[in-house]
N, C-alpha and C positions, 0 to 999 in steps of 0.2 A: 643508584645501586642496582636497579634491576637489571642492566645493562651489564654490569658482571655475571649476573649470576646466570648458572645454567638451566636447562628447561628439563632437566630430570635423566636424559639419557643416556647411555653408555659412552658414546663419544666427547661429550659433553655439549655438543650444540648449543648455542643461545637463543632465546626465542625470534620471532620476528617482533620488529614493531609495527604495532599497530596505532593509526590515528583515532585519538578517542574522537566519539560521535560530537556529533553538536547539536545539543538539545531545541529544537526547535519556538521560543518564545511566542505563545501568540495571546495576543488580548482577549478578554472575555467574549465578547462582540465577532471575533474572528474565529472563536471556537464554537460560538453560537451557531454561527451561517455552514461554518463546515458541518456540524451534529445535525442541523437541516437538511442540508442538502447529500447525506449520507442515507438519511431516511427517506430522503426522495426517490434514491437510485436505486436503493430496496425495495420501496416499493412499486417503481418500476420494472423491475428484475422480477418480480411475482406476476405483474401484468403480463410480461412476454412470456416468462412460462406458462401460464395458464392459458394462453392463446389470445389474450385480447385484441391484439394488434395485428392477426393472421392475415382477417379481412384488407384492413389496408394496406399492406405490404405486400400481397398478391397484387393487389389494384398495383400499385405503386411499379411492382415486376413487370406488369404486361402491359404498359404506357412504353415501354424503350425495345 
């Protein structure tokens, strides 16, 4: 029925369709490791801002 109907407009256009998403299932164990390693990359991502990692990555620039 949605397929009839129009999307509101003066001409009457129909909507497009769209593919509904697909919900991604994952097991407890594989939500686990992701919510880790989420909080890994954050706390990485405060490291570099803060500059921890300046020193070695100059080092690292001026080996090449």
């Amino acid at each position: 029925m949605a397929a009839i109907e129009t999307n509101g407009s003066k001409n009457g256009a129909k909507p497009h369709w769209k593919r509904p998403k697909k919900e991604k299932k994952f097991t407890e164990e594989e939500m686990a490791r992701i919510k880790v390693s989420r909080a890994a990359m954050k706390a990485i991502q405060i490291q570099i801002e803060r500059g921890d990692f300046d020193e070695y990555l100059k080092r690292e620039d001026s080996k090449q």
